[in-house]
C-alpha positions as CSV (number, residue, x, y, z in Angstrom):
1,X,0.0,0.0,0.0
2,X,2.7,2.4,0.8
3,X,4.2,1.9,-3.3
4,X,0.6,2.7,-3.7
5,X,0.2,5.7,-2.2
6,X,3.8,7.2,-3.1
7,X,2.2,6.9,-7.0
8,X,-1.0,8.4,-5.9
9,X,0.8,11.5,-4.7
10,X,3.7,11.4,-7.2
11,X,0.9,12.3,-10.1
12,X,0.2,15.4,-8.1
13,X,-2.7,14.1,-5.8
14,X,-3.9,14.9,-2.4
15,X,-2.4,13.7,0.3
16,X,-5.6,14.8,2.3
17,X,-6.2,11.9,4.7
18,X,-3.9,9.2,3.6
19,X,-1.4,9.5,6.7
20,X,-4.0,7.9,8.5
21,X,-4.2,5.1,5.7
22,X,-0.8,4.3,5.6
23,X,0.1,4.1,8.8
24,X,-2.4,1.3,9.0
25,X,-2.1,-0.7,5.8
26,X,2.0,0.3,5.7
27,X,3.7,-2.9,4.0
28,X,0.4,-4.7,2.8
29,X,0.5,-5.8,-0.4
30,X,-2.8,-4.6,-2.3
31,X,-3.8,-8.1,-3.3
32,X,-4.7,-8.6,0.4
33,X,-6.6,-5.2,0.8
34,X,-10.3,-6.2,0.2
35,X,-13.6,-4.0,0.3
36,X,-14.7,-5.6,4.1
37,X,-11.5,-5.1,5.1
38,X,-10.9,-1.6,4.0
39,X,-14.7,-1.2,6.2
40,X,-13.0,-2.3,9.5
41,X,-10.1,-0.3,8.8
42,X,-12.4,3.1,8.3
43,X,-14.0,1.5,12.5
44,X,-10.2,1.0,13.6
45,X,-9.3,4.3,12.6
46,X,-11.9,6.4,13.2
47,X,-14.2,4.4,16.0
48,X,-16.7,6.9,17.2
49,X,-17.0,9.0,13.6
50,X,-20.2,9.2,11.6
51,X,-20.5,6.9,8.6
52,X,-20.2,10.2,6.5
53,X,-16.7,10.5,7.4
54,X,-15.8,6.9,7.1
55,X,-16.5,7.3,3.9
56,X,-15.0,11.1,3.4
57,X,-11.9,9.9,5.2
58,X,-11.1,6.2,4.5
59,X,-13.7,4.8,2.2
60,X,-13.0,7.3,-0.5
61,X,-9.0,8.1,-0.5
62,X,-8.6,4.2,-0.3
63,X,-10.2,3.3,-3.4
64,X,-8.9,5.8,-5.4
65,X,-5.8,5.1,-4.3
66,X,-6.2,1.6,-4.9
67,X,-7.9,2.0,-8.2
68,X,-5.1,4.2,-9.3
69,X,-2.6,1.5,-8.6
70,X,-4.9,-0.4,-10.7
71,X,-4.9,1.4,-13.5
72,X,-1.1,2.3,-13.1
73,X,-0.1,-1.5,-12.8
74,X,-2.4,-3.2,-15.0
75,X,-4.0,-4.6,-11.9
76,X,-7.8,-5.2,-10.8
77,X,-9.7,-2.4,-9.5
78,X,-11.2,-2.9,-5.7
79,X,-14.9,-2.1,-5.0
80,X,-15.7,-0.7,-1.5
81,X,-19.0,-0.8,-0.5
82,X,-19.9,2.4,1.2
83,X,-21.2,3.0,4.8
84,X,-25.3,4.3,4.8
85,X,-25.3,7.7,5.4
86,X,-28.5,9.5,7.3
87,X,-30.1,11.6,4.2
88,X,-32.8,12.9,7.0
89,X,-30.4,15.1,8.7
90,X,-32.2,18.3,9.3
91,X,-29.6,21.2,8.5
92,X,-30.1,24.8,9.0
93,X,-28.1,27.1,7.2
94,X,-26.4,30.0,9.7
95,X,-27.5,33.4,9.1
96,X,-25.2,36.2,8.5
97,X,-26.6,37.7,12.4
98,X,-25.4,34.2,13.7
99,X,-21.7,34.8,11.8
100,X,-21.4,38.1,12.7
101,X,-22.6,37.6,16.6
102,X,-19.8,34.6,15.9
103,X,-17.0,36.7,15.3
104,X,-17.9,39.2,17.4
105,X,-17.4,36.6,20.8
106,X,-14.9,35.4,18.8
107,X,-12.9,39.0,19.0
108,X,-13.6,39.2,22.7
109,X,-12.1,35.8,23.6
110,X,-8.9,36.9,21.9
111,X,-9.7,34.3,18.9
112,X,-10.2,36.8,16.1
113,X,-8.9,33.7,13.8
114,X,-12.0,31.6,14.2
115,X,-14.3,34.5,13.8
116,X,-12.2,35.4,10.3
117,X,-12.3,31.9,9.2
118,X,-16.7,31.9,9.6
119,X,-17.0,35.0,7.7
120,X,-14.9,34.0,4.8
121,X,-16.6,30.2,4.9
122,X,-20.2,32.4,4.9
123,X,-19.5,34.8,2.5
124,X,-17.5,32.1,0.0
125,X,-19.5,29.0,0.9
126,X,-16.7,26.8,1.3
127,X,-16.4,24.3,4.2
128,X,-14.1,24.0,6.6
129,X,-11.5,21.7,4.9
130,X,-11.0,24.2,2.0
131,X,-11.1,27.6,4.5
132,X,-7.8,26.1,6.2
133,X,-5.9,24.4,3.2
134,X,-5.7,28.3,1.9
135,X,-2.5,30.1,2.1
136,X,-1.9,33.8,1.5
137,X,-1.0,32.8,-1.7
138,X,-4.6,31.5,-3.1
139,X,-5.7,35.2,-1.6
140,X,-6.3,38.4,-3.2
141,X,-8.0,40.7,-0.7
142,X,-7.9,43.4,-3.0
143,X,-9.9,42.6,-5.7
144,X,-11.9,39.7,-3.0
145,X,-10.9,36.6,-4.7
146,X,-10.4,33.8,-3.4
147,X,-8.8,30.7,-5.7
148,X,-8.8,27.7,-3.7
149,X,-6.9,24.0,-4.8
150,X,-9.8,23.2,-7.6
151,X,-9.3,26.1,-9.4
152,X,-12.6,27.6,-8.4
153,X,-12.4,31.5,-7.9
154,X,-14.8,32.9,-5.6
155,X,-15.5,36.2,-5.1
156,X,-17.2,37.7,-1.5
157,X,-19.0,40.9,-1.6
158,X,-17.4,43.9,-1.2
159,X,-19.8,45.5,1.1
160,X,-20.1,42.5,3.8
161,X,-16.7,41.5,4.1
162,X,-14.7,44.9,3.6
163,X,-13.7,44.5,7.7
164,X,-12.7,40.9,6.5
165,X,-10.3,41.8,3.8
166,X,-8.7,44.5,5.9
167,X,-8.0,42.4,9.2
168,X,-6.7,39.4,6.4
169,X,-4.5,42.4,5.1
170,X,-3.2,42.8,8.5
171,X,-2.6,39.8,9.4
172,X,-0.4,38.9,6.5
173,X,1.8,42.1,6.5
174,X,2.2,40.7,10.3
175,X,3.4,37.6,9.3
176,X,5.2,38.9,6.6
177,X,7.1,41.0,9.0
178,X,7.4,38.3,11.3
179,X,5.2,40.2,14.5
């Protein structure tokens, strides 16, 4: 699995996930990997997760992975059955009072991080994965664009997130100064 996973991330993949993965498969060859297997891996590793993230974080990376391998080495591909994920899940979308009452608390308890990090994730709808993985680099607080790993440019508007851009602006002339 390990030769596996080297290729996976030598064509330029994520590694999102994988340390996990490897430290648990390590030396096993992928003729011995199979689909049940892989399942009581994803309870070993993460015991008290949903069955979402099983799949998000060990379902998912393994067979692509795996299937990767496959198609690299003239192997077969593995299925992996997924685990049932709850579809009735009511979800309420947080309102821009909510964000801003957020990062207000957030200010206070000398976290101004987290409150930055829920303003850009409600004014770019991006989860929380993709709000971290950003570097200053991706960022261009002038014109409000975001670019994150996919490509995808997103733009926040100008007249919410103005305090947004500024404190991001601050924050990286900090660091760029090393403060």
């Amino acid at each position: 699995m390990a030769q596996a996973i080297e290729s996976y991330l030598d064509d330029g993949r994520s590694e999102r996930f994988l340390l996990p993965i490897l430290d648990y498969w390590r030396d096993t060859p992928l003729r011995k990997i199979t689909g049940p297997a892989v399942r009581r891996s994803a309870k070993k590793l993460y015991p008290s997760v949903s069955d979402a993230t099983l799949n998000r974080q060990v379902i998912k990376p393994t067979r692509a992975v795996m299937n990767s391998a496959a198609d690299l080495w003239g192997i077969g591909k593995i299925s992996i059955a997924p685990f049932p994920e709850r579809t009735n899940i009511e979800r309420r979308p947080v309102t821009l009072a909510w964000v801003r009452a957020f990062d207000s608390q957030s200010r206070k308890d000398g976290l101004p991080h987290l409150g930055a990090i829920a303003v850009y994730m409600y004014g770019t709808g991006c989860r929380i994965g993709e709000a971290v993985d950003l570097t200053w680099a991706d960022l261009d607080l002038d014109n409000r664009i975001a670019t994150r790993r996919s490509r995808i440019r997103l733009r926040w508007a100008r007249e919410r997130f103005e305090s947004l851009a500024k404190r991001l602006q601050s924050r990286r002339d900090r660091a760029a100064y090393g403060a």
